[in-house]
N, C-alpha and C positions, 0 to 999 in steps of 0.2 A: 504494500500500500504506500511506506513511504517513497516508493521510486516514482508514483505519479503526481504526488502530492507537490515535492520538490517540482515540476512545470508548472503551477496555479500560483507560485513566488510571483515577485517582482524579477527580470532578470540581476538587478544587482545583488537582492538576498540569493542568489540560485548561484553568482559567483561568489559571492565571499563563505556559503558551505559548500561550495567547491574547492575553493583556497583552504578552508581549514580542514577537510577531508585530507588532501597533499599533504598539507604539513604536519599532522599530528601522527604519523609515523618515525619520520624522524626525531623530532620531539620526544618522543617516546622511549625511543632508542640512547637518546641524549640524557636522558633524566635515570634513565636504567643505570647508565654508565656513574652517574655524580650518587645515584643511591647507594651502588654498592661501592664508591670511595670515599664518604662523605655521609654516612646513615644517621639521618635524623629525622624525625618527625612529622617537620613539614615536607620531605624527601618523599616519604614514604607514602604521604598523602596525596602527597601530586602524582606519582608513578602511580597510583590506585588510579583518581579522577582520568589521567592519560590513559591508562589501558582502556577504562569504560567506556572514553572516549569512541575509542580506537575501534572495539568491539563493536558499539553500536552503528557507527561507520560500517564496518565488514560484515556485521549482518542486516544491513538497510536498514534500518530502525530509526535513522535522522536521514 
């Protein structure tokens, strides 16, 4: 459902969750890397929120 929904956007909303579709892999990958050199808190929370991200990206869900 969300793959049709994302067309009834504006096309600027429809690019910039395109744009952060792209980049929340990397991101992800980046924040993986400073979690396990650097483990804290807020680390750990943000590498949580990025995967969920991430996950709901890969299974269409936004």
């Amino acid at each position: 459902m969300a793959r049709y929904y994302r067309y009834r956007l504006p096309p600027w909303a429809r690019n910039c969750i395109t744009v952060i579709e792209k980049v929340t892999l990397p991101i992800l990958i980046f924040q993986l890397i400073r979690t396990l050199l650097f483990p804290t808190s807020l680390d750990v929370f943000l590498l949580g929120a990025f995967t969920g991200l991430f996950i709901a990206f890969y299974l269409e869900w936004i």
